[in-house]
VEXDREN-2710 file (C-alpha; in Angstrom, 1 decimal):
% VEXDREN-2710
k/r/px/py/pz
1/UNK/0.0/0.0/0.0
2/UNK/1.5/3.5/-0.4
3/UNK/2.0/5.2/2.6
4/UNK/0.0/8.2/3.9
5/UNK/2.4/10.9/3.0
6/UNK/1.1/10.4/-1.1
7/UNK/-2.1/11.7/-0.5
8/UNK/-2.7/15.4/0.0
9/UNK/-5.5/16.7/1.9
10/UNK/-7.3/19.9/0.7
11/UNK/-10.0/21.8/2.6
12/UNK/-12.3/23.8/1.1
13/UNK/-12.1/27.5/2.9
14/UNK/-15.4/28.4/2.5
15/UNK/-17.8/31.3/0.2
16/UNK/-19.8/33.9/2.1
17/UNK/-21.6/31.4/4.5
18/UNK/-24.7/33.1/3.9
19/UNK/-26.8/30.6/5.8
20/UNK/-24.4/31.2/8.4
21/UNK/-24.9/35.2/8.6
22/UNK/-24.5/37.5/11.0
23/UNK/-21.8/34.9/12.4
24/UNK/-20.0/34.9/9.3
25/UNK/-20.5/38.9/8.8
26/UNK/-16.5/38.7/9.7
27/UNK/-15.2/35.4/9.3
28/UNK/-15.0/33.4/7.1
29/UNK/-17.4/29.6/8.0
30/UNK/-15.0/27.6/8.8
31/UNK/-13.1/30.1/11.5
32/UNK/-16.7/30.2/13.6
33/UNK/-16.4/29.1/17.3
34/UNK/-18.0/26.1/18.2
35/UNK/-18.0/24.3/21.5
36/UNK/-16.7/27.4/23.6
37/UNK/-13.0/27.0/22.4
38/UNK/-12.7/25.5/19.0
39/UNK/-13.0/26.6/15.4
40/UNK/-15.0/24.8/13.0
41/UNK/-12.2/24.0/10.9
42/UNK/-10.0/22.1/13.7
43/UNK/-12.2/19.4/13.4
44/UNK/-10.7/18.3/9.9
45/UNK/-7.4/19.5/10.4
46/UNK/-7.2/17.5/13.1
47/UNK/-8.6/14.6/11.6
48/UNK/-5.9/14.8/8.7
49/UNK/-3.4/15.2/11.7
50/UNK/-4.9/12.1/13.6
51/UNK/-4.7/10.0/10.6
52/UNK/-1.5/10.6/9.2
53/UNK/-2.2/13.3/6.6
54/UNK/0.6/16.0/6.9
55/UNK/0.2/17.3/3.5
56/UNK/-2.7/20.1/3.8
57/UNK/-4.0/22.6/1.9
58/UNK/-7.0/24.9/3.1
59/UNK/-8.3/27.0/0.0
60/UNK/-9.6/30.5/1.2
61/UNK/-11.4/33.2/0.1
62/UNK/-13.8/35.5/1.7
63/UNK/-13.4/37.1/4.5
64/UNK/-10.6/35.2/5.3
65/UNK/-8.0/37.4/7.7
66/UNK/-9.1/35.6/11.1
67/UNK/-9.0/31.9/9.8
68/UNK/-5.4/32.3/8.2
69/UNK/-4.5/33.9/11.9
70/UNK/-5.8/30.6/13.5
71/UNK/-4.2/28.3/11.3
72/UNK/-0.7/30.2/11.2
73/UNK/-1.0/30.3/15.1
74/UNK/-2.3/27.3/15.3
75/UNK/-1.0/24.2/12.8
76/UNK/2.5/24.6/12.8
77/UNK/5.0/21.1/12.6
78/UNK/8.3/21.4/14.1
79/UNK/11.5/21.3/11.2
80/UNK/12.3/17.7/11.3
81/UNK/8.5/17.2/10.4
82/UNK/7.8/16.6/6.5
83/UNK/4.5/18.1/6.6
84/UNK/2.8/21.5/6.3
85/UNK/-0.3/23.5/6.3
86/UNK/-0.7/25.6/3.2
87/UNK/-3.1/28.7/2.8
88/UNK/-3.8/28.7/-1.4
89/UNK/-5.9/32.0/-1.0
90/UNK/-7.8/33.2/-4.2
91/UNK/-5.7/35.4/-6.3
92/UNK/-5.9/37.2/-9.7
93/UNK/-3.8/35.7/-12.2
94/UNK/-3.0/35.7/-15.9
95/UNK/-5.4/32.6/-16.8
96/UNK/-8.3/33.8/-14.4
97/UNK/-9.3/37.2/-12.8
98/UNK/-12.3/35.5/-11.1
99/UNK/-12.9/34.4/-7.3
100/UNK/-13.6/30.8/-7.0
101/UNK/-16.7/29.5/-8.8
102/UNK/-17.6/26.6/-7.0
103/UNK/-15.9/24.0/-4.9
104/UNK/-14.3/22.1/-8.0
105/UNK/-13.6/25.3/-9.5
106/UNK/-11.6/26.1/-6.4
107/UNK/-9.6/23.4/-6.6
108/UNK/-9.0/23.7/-10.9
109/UNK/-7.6/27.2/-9.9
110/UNK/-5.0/25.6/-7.7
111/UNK/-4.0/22.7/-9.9
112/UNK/-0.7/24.0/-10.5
113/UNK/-0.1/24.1/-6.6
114/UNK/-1.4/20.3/-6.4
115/UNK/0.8/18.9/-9.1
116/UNK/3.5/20.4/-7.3
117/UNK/3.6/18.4/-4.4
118/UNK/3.1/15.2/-5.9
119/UNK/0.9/13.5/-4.4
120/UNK/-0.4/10.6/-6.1
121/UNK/-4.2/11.2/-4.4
122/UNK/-5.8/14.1/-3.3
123/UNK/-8.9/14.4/-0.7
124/UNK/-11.2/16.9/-0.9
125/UNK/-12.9/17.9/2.4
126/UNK/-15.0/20.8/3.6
127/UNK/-14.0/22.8/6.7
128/UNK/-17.4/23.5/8.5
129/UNK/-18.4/20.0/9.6
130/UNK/-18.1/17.9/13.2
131/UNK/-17.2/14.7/13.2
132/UNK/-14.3/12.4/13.5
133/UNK/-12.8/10.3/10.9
134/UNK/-9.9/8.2/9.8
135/UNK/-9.1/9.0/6.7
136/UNK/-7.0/6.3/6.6
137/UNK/-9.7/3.6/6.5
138/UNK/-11.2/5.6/3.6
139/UNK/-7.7/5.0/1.7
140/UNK/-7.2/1.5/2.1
141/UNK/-10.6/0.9/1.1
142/UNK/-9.7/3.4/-1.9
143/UNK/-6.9/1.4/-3.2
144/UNK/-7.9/-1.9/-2.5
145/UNK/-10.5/-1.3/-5.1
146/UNK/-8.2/0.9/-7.4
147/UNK/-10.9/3.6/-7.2
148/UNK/-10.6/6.6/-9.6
149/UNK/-12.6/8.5/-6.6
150/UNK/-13.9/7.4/-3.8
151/UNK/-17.1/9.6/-1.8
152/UNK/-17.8/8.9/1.5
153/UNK/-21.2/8.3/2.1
154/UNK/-23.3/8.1/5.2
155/UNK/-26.9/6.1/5.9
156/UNK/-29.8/8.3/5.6
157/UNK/-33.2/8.5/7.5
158/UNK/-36.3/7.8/4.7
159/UNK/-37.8/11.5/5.9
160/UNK/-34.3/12.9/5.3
161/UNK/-33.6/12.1/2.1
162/UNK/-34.3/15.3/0.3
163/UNK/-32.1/16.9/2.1
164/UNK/-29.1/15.3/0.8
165/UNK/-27.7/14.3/-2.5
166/UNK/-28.1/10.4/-2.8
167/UNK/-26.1/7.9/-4.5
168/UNK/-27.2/4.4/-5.6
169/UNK/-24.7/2.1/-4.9
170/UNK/-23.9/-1.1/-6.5
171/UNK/-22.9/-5.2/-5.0
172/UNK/-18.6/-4.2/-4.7
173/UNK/-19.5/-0.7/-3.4
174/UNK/-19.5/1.0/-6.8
175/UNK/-21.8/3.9/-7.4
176/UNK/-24.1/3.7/-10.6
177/UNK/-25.6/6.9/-9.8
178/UNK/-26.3/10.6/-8.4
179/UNK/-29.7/12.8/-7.5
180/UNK/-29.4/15.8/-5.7
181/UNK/-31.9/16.3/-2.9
182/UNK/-35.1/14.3/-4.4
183/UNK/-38.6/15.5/-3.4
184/UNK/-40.5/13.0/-4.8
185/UNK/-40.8/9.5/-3.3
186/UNK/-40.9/7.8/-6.5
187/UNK/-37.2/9.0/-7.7
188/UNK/-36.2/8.5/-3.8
189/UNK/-37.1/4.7/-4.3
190/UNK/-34.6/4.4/-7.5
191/UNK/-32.1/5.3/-4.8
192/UNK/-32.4/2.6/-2.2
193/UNK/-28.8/1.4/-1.4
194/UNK/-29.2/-0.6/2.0
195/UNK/-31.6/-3.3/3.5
196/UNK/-32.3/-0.7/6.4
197/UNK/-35.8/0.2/6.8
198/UNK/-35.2/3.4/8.7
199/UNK/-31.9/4.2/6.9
200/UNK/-32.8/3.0/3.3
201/UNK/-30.0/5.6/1.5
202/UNK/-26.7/6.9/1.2
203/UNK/-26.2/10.8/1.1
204/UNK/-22.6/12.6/0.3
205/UNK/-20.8/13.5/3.1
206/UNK/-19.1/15.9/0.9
207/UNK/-15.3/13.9/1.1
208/UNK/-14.0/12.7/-2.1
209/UNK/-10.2/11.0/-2.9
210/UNK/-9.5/11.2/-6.0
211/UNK/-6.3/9.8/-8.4
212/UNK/-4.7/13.1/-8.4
213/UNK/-4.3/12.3/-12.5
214/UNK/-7.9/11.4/-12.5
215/UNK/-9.0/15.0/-10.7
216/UNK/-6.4/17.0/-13.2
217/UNK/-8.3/15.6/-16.0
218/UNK/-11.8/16.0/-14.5
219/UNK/-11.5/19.8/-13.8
220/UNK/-9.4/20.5/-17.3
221/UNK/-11.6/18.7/-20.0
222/UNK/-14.6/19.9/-18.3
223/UNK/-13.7/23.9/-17.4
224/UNK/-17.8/24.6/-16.6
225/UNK/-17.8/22.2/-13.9
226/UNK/-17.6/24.5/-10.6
227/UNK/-19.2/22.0/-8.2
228/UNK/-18.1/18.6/-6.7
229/UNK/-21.2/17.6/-5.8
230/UNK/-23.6/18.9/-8.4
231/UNK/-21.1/18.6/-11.4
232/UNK/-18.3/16.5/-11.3
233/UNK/-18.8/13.4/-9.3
234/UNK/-22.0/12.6/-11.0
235/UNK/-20.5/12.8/-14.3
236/UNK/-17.5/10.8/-13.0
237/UNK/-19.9/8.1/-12.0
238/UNK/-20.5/8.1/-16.1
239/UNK/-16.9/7.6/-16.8
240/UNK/-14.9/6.4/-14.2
241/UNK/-14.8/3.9/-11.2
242/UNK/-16.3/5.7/-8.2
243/UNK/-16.5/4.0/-5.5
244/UNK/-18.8/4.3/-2.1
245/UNK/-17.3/4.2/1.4
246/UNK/-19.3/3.9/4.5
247/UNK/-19.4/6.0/7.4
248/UNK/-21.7/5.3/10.1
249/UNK/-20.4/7.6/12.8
250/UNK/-21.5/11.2/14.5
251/UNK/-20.9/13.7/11.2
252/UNK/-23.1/17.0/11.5
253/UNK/-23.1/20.0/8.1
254/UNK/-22.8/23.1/10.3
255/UNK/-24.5/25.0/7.4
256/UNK/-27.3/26.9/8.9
257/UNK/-28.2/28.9/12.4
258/UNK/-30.3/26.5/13.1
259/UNK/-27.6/23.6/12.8
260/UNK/-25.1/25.4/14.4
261/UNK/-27.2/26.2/17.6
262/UNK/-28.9/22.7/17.9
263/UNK/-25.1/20.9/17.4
264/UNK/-23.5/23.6/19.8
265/UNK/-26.3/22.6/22.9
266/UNK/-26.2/18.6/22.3
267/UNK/-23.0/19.4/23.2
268/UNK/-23.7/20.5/26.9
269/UNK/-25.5/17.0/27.2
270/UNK/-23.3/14.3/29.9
271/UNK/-23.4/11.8/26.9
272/UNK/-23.3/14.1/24.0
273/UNK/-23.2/12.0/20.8
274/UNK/-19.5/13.7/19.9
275/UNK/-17.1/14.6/22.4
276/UNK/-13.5/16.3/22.3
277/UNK/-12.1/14.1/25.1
278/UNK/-10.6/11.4/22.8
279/UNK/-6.6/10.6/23.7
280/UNK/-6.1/9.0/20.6
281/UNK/-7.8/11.5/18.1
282/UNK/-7.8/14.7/19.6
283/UNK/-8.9/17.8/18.9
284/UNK/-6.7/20.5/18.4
285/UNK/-6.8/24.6/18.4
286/UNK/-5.2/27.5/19.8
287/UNK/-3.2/27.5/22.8
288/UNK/-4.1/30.1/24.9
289/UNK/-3.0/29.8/28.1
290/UNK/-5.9/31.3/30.0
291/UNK/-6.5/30.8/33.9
292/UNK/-9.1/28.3/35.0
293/UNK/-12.5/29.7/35.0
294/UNK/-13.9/31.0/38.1
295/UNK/-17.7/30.8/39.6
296/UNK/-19.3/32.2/42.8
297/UNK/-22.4/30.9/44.1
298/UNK/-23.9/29.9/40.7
299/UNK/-26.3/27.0/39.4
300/UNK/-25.0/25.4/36.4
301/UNK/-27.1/22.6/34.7
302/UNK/-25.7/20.7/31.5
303/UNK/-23.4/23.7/30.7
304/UNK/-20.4/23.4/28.7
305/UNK/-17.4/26.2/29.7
306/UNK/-14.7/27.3/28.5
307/UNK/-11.6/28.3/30.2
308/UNK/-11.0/32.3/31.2
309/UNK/-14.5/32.9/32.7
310/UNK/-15.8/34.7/35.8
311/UNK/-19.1/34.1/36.8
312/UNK/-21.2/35.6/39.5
313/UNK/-24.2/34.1/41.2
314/UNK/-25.8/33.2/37.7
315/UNK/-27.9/30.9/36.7
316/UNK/-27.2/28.5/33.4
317/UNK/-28.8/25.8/31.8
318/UNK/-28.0/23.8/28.4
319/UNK/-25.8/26.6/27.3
320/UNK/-22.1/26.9/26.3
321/UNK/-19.8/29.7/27.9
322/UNK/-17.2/30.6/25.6
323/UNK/-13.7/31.9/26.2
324/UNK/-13.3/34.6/28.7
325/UNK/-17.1/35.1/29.9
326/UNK/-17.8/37.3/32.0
327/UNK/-21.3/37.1/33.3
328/UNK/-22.3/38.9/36.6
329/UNK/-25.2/38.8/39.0
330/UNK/-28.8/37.6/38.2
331/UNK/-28.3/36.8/34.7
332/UNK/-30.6/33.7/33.8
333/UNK/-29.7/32.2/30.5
334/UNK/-31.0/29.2/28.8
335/UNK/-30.3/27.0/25.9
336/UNK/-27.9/29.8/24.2
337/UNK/-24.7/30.2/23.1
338/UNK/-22.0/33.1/24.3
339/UNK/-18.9/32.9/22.8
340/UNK/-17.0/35.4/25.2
341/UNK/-14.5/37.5/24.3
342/UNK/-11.6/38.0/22.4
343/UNK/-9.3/40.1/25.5
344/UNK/-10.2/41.1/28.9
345/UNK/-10.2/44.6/28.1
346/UNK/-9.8/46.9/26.1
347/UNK/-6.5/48.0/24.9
348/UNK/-6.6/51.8/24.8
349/UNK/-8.7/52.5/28.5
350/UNK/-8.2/49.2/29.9
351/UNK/-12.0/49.1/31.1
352/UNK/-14.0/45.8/30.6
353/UNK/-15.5/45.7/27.2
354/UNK/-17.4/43.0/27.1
355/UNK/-19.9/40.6/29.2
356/UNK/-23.0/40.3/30.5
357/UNK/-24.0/42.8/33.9
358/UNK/-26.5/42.3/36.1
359/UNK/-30.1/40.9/36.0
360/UNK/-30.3/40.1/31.9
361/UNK/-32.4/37.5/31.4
362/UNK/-31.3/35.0/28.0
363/UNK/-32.5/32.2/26.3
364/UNK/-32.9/30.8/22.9
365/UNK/-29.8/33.0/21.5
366/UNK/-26.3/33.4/20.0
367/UNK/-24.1/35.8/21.7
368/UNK/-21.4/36.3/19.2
369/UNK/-17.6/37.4/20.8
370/UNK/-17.0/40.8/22.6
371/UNK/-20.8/40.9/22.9
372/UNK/-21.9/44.0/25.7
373/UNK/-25.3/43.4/27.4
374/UNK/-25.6/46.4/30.2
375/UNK/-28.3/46.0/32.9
376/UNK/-31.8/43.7/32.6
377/UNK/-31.6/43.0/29.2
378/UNK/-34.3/40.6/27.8
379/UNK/-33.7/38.1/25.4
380/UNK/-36.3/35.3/24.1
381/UNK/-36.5/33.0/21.2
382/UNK/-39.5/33.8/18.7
383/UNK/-41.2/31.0/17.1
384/UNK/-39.2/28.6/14.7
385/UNK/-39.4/30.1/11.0
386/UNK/-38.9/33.5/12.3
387/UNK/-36.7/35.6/10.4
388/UNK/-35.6/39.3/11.1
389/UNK/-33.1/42.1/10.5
390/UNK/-32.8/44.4/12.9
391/UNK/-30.0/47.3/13.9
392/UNK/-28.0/45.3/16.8
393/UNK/-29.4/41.9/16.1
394/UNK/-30.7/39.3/13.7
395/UNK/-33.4/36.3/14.1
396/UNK/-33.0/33.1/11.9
397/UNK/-35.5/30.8/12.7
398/UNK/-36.5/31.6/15.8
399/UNK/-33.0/32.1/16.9
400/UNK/-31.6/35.7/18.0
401/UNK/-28.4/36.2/17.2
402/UNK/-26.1/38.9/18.7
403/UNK/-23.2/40.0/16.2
404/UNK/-19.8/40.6/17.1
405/UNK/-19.1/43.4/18.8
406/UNK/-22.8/45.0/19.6
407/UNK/-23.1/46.9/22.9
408/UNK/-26.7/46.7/24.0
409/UNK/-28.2/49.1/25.9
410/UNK/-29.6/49.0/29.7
411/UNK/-33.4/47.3/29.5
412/UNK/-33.7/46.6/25.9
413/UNK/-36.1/43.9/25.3
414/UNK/-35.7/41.3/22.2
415/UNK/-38.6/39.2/22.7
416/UNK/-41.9/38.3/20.3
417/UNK/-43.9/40.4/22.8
418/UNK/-41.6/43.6/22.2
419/UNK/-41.6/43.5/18.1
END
């Protein structure tokens, strides 16, 4: 088998992570917090790491300053380590004055970079899921069946299935063929691909290896194909061997608000279906350094926290406290998200800048970082398919969110009552 170091691992960056808005208002997806220390791209770069990829490329775009900051502060291998982490940002050049297209059309605009290191295999992943994988399985299985690509593929529930793209897959794991998102039962049934009654199909996971020839050609002969998942994989199903691996393991798309705020508080739970306490596949982000967190004469009840918080005689349920919290007397908050601050202060006056004072009451909410709630504050969820815009605060739905960087004022109410 060849070894590990022949396949190069490239991570898609990320567009404008509309779905994602106001959190992605200034960063790009894939540098969002998640579970109160993290970024949602560590999860694959740690995967690559934990499996013995050290080649990795992450292809950026937009808004992109504060992920290449984590990942240059972050992902660094000591010199008598052979691999890297590359940043192949988007740039103007004399073949193509266009930001990337598409996922596939990301990667074509990179080719030259890719041949470079060659590797004879290149997997494509995306950098704003959660899960944990060894890509290494996915190999093997790759070239034991001397696959021109292989997709990982997960099972999906029957009332799911038009919510993903299914594949039809063959006896020997082959795939014969692609529909994207199918509303109608009758072309679901065409795709039946396991003898599950409750998990009939097999949806993309959106991770493809490819024979790094076998990708050159793909995105050359066919220049109009921008997408991986729309475009070229099912016309590679057409023309080449593509092959289906399974995955039966926790893997969430962080695509929406809704997503993100439902993964982020199954994390709080005592036996949350993904946890980041794994010795042998960790997890890795920033070092910090921050002190332990501190809490006075507080009830906490399935809260996940962060290091660098102080907390006074609060009360919290089903919520994560991000980085260095600061949440003072009488606040209530439930099922929401605060994802704490940058600094402790601020650097020109060296007052507190951030945090939650006394007697706000919070549920059902995002608190983006260096968020400023001042006295008895009311925050409430609206009802689910809510959607608004607002001057210091947005609701997708249902959910309020609280951008980056908002101070809100003393008794301001954000509640369906209040609208």
């Amino acid at each position: 088998m060849p070894a590990l170091d022949n396949i190069l691992a490239v991570i898609m960056g990320g567009g404008q992570g509309t779905r994602l808005y106001p959190l992605t208002k200034l960063r790009a997806k894939p540098a969002v917090p998640i579970a109160g220390k993290y970024r949602l791209i560590d999860t694959t770069l740690s995967n690559c790491i934990n499996s013995g990829i050290y080649k990795i490329a992450v292809l950026t775009q937009f808004n992109s300053v504060s992920l290449h900051r984590h990942i240059t502060r972050t992902f660094n291998f000591d010199t008598f380590h052979t691999g890297w982490v590359q940043i192949l940002a988007a740039e103007q050049t004399p073949d193509s004055a266009d930001w990337y297209q598409g996922t596939a059309d990301a990667v074509r605009k990179q080719l030259t970079e890719i041949q470079v290191t060659g590797a004879e295999h290149t997997l494509i992943l995306a950098g704003d899921h959660l899960y944990r994988m060894d890509y290494g399985e996915m190999a093997d299985f790759h070239l034991q069946r001397d696959a021109d690509v292989t997709v990982a593929v997960q099972p999906i529930f029957k009332e799911d299935a038009s919510r993903f793209g299914l594949l039809k897959r063959e006896k020997g794991d082959r795939i014969s063929n692609f529909v994207e998102k199918p509303k109608d039962s009758a072309t679901q049934e065409k795709f039946i691909s396991r003898d599950d009654e409750e998990k009939p199909f097999l949806g993309s996971m959106g991770i493809y290896l490819f024979k790094t020839q076998v990708l050159i050609d793909l995105l050359t002969d066919y220049p109009n194909y921008d997408d991986f998942g729309g475009d070229v994989i099912p016309h590679a199903i057409k023309s080449h061997g593509v092959y289906g691996f399974d995955f039966d393991g926790y893997w969430r798309d962080i695509g929406t608000i809704r997503a993100f705020y439902d993964t982020n508080l199954e994390l709080t739970l005592s036996d949350a279906p993904f946890n980041f306490y794994s010795k042998q596949s960790p997890i890795y982000t920033h070092a910090r350094y921050l002190p332990g967190s501190t809490v006075e004469d507080s009830h906490f009840k399935n809260v996940l926290m962060a290091e660098g918080c102080r907390i006074y005689q609060a009360d919290i349920t089903r919520s994560v406290i991000g980085l260095r919290s600061r949440i003072t007397t009488g606040v209530i908050i439930k099922d929401s998200i605060i994802m704490g601050a940058d600094t402790y202060t601020a650097k020109a006056t060296g007052e507190i800048r951030s945090g939650i004072k006394k007697n706000c009451y919070i549920e059902g909410a995002i608190l983006d970082k260096n968020v400023r709630l001042e006295n008895d504050v009311v925050i409430k969820p609206f009802p689910r398919g809510t959607d608004i815009d607002a001057e210091n605060y947005i609701v997708r739905d249902g959910i309020v969110i609280i951008p980056k960087n908002t101070h809100i004022s003393a008794g301001t109410r954000i509640t369906p009552e209040d609208i």
